[in-house]
C-alpha positions as CSV (number, residue, x, y, z in Angstrom):
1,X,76.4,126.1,91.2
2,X,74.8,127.6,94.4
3,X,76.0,128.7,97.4
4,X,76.2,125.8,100.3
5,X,74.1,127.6,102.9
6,X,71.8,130.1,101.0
7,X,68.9,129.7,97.9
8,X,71.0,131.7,95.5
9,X,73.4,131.4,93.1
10,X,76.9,132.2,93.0
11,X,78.5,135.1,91.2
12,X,79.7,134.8,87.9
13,X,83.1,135.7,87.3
14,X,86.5,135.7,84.8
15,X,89.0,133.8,85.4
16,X,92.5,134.3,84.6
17,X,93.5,132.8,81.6
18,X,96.5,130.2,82.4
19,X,99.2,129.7,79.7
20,X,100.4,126.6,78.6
21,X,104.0,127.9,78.8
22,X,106.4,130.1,79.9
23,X,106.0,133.8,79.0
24,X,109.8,134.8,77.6
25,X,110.1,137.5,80.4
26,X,110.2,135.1,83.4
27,X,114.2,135.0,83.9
28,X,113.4,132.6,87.4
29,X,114.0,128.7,87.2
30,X,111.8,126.4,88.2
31,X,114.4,125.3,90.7
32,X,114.5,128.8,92.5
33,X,110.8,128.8,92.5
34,X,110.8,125.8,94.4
35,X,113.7,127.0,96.8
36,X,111.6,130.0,97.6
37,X,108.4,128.1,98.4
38,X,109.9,125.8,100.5
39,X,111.4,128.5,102.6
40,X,108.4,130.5,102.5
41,X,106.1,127.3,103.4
42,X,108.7,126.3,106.1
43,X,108.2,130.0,107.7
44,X,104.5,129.4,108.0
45,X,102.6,130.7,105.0
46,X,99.7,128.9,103.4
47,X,100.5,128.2,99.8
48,X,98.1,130.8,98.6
49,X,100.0,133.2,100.3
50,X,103.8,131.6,98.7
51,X,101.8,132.1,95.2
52,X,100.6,135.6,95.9
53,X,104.5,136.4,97.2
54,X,105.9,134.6,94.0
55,X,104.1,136.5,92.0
56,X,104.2,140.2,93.5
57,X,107.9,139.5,94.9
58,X,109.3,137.6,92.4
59,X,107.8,138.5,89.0
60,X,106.7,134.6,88.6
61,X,103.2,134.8,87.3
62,X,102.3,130.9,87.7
63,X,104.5,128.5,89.4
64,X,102.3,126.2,87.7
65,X,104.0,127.3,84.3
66,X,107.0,127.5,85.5
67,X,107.7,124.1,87.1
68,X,105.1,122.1,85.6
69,X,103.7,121.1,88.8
70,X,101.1,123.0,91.3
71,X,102.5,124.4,94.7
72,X,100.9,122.0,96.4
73,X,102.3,119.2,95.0
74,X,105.9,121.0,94.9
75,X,105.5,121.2,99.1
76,X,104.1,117.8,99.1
77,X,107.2,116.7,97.5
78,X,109.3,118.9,99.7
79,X,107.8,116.9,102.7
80,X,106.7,120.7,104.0
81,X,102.7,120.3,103.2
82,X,100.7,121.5,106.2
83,X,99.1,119.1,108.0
84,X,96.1,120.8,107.9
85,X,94.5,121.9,104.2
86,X,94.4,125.5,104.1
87,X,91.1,125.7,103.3
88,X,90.1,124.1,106.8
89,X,92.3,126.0,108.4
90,X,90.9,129.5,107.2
91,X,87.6,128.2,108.5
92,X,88.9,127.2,111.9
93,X,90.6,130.5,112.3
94,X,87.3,132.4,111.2
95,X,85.3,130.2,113.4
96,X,87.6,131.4,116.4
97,X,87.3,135.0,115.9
98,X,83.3,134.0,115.6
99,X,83.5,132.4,119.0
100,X,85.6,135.4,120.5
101,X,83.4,137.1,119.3
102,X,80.2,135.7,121.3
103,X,81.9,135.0,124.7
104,X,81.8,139.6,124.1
105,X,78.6,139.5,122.9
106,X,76.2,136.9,123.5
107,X,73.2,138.2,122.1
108,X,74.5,138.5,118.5
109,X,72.1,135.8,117.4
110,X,73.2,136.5,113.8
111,X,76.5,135.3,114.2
112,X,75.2,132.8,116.0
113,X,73.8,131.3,113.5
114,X,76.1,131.8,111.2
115,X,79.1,130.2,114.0
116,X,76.9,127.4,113.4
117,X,76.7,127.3,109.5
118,X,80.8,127.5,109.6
119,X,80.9,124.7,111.7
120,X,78.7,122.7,109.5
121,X,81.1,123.5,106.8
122,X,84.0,122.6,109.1
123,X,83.0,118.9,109.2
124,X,81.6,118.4,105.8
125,X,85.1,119.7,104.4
126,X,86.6,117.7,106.8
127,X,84.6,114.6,106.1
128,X,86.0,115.0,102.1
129,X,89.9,115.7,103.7
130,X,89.2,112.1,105.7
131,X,88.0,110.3,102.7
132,X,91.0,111.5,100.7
133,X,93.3,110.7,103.5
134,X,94.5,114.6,103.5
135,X,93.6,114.4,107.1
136,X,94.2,111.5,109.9
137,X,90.6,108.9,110.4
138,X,90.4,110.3,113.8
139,X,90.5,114.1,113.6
140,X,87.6,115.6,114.5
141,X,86.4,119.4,114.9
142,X,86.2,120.9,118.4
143,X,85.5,124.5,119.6
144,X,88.8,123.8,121.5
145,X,90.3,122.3,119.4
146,X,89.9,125.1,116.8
147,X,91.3,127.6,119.2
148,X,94.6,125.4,120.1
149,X,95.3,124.7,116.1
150,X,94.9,128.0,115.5
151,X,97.3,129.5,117.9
């Protein structure tokens, strides 16, 4: 698999080995797991960051294993899903800084550029969150817009 906007490849990596069950030291139910990312997803964290807390906070090492269900799904069923994907919105906020960025310096032609590659991947992710009905037919990206969902 290559990388979207360069001729090389990606890095090869491990990846963490999921289990198919519970390991016998995890003492949390699946109900509290789902307490805790609900009121950690209702606070404002992406669920990324509710898996990183439930595992570093919590001792739950998957809540995957532990519920049976992906943390996505769990807020989906909680009705507390973002209305934007996570993914899109770690763009939009990169893509901010990039603009602040250039109103400073506006002959950093590298970033420049590479404002403009982000974008590109802004719609194209977008275009697939459309499709999939993740994101409403007539959202579109803006400069402005970026800045306002961001803050």
């Amino acid at each position: 698999m290559s990388r979207i906007h360069s001729g090389r490849k990606g890095r090869a990596g491990s990846h963490r080995p999921y289990p198919l069950t519970k390991p016998e030291w995890v003492t949390t139910t699946s109900e509290e797991v789902v307490e805790q990312a609900v009121g950690l997803a209702k606070a404002g964290q992406s669920a990324a960051h509710i898996g990183l807390v439930l595992r570093d906070q919590h001792g739950v090492p998957s809540a995957r294993v532990v519920t049976g269900k992906r943390l996505g799904a769990i807020l989906k069923e909680q009705g507390v899903q973002p209305e934007i994907p996570d993914d899109l919105q770690a763009l939009l906020k990169r893509v901010v800084h990039l603009q602040r960025h250039l109103t400073t310096h506006p002959k950093d032609l590298s970033n420049r550029r590479g404002l403009a590659l982000m974008e590109s991947r802004i719609r194209r992710l977008a275009r697939y969150y459309r499709q999939r009905r993740r994101l409403p037919e007539t959202w579109r990206y803006s400069a402005a817009g970026a800045a306002l969902q961001v803050e």
